[in-house]
Backbone bond lengths (Angstrom), bond angles and torsions (degrees), N, CA, C in turn:
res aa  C-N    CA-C-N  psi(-1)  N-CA   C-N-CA  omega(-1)  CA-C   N-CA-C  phi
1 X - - - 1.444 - - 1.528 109.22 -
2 X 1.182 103.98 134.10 1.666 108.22 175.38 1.315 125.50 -99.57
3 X 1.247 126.58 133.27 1.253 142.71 162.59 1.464 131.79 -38.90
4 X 1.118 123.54 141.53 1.666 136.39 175.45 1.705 98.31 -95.94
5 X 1.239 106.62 134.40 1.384 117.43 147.75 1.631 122.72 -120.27
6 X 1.285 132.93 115.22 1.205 127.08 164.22 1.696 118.94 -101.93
7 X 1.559 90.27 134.13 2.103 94.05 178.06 1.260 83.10 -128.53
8 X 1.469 98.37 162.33 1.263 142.79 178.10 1.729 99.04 -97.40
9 X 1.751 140.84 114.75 1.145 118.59 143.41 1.620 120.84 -148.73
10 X 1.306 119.49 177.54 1.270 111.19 -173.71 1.854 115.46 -71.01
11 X 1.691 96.01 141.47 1.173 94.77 169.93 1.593 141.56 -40.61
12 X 1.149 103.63 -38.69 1.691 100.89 159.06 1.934 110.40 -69.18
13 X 0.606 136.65 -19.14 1.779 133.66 -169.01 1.478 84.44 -86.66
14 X 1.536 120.83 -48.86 1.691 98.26 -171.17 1.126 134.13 -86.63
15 X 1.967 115.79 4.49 1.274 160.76 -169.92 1.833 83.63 -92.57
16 X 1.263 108.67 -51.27 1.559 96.33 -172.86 1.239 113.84 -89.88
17 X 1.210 123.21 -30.63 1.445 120.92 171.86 1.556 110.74 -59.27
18 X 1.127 135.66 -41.45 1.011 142.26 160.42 1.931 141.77 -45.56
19 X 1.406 88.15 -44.71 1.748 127.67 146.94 1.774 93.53 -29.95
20 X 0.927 108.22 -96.76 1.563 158.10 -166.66 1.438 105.34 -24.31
21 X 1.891 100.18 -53.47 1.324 107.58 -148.76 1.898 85.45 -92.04
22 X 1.184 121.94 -38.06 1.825 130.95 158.28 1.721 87.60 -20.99
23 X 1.041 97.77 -80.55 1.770 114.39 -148.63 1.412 106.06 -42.85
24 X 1.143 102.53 -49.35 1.789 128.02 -177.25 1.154 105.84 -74.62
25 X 1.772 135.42 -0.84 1.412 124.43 -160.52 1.697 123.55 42.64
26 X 0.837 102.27 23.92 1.455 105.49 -163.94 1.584 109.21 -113.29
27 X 1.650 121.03 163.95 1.377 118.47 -166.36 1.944 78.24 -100.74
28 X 1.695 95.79 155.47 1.392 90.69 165.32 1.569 139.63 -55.24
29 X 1.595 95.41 -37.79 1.632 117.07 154.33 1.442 131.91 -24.72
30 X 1.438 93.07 -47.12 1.435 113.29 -175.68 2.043 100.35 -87.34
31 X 1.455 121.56 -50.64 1.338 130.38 -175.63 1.815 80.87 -37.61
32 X 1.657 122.20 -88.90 1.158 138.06 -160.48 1.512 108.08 -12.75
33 X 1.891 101.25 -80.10 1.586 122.96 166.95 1.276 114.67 -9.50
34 X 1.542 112.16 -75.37 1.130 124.23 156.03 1.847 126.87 11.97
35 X 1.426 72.92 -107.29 1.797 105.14 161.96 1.661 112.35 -21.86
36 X 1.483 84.79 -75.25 1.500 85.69 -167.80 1.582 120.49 -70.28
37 X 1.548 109.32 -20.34 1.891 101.73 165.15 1.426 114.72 -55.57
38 X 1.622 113.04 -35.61 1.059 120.94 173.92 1.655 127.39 -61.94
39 X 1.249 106.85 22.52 1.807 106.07 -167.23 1.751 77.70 -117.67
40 X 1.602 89.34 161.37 1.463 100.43 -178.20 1.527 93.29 -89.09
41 X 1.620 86.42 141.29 1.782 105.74 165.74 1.454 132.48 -66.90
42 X 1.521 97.87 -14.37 1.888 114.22 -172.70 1.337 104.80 -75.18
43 X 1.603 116.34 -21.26 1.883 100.11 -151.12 1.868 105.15 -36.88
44 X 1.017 111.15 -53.26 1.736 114.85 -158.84 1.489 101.96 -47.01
45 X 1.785 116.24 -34.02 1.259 124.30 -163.25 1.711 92.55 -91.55
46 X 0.713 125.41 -53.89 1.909 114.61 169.17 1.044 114.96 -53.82
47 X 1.353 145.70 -40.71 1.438 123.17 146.30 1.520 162.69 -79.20
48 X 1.588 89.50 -1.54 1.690 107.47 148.65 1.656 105.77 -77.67
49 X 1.361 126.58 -20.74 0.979 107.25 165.81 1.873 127.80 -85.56
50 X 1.168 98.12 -1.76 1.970 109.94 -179.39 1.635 107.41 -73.67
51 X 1.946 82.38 -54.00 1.568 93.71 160.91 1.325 146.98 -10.56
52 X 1.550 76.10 -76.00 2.009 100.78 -165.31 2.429 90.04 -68.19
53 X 1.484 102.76 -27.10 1.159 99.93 -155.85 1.567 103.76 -69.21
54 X 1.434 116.26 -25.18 1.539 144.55 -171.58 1.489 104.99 -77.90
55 X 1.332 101.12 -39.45 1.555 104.36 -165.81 2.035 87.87 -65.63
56 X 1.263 139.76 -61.92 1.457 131.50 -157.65 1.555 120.83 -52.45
């Protein structure tokens, strides 16, 4: 089952997101997706490691 996301943003940001997703052939849905596969999967693991580095 898939998820809902709702944002709040300014009319020009969704004017450009929109832009974007034209250009790209792409649904905005998909622009988003995108994005976010593109984030690194480690953060949690880079900051248990800042952590442990803070803790000495």
């Amino acid at each position: 089952m898939k998820e809902s996301l709702h944002c709040r943003m300014t009319k020009e940001r969704l004017d450009k997101l929109r832009l974007y997703a034209v250009k790209k052939q792409k649904t905005m849905t998909q622009v988003i997706s995108d994005f976010i596969d593109n984030l690194p999967d480690d953060v949690e693991d880079k900051r248990s490691q800042v952590d442990k580095l803070v803790e000495r």
